[in-house]
N, C-alpha and C positions, 0 to 999 in steps of 0.2 A: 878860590882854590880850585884845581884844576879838576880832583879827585870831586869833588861834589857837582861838577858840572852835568848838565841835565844829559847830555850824552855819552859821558862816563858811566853812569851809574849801572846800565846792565854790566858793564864787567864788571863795575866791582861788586854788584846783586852777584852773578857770576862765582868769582871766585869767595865768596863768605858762603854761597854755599855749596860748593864743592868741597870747602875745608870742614863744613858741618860734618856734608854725608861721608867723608873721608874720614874723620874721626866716630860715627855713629858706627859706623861699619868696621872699624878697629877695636871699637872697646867692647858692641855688642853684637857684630853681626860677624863671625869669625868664616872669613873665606880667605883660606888656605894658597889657593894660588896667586890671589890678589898683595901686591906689593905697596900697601895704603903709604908708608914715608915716600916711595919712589912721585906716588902719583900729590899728594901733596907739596914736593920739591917739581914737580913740574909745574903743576899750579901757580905754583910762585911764580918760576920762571917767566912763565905765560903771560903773567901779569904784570912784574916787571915790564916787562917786551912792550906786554899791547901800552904800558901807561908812558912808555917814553916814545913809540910810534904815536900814542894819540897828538904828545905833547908837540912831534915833530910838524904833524901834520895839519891840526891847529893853528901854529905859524906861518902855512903855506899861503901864496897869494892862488886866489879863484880865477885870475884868470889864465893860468896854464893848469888847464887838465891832463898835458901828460907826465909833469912833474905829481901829482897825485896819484897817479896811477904808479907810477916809478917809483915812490914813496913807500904805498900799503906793497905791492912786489915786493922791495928790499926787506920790508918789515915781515910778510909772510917767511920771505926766503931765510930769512935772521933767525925768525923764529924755530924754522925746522932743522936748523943745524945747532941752534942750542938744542933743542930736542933728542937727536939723535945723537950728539956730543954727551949727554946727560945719560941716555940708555949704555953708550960706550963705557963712559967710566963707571954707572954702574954696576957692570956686570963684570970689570975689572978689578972694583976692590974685591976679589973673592967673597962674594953674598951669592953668589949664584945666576945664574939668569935672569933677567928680567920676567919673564911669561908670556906669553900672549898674550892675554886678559890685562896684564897689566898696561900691555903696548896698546891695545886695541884701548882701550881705557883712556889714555892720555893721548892717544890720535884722536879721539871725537870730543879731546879737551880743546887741541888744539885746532880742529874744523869749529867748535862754534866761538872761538877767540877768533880766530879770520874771519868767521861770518858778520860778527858784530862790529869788527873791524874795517868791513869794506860797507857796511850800513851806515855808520857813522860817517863815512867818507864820502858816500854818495849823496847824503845829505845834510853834507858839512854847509851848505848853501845860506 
């Protein structure tokens, strides 16, 4: 199974515990500006993403490194326009703004979802 493979596992370490501290921080740690459903439906997102980017690339043959490269690119690029399609409609269903905190919040979700992501690639070997 793909999800338990040994290079998988930081994301999904990753995302169980972001949805920890995401829920720790909703039920006990009450910060106000912080939009904890937003950044949990990004989480997902992310994770969706990075799990059918891993799956894609996976399948890749080694010996074109720049279809890999073109690969994790599409996959970042994929990734930040769900991102920012996500803050869109958020802030359209009349809930308000998104915040900073929350934006800034789910952009250093999604730099270490690409970090992991181009780790795993470089050493898909």
């Amino acid at each position: 199974m793909i999800i338990l493979d040994k290079k998988f596992l930081p994301i999904l370490a990753l995302f169980v515990f972001t949805i920890a501290v995401c829920l720790s921080f909703k039920y006990f740690i009450l910060i106000p500006d912080l939009k904890i459903d937003f950044i949990i439906a990004v989480n997902s997102m992310l994770f969706i993403l990075s799990y059918l980017n891993f799956k894609r690339v996976s399948k890749m043959d080694l010996s074109k490194p720049t279809l890999m490269v073109q690969s994790v690119m599409l996959g970042s690029l994929l990734k930040m326009v769900v991102f920012a399609t996500a803050a869109l409609i958020y802030a359209t269903q009349k809930k308000g703004p998104v915040g900073i905190t929350t934006l800034i919040v789910s952009m250093v979700l999604y730099l270490i979802y690409t970090w992991l992501e181009i780790q795993w690639t470089t050493k898909k070997k």
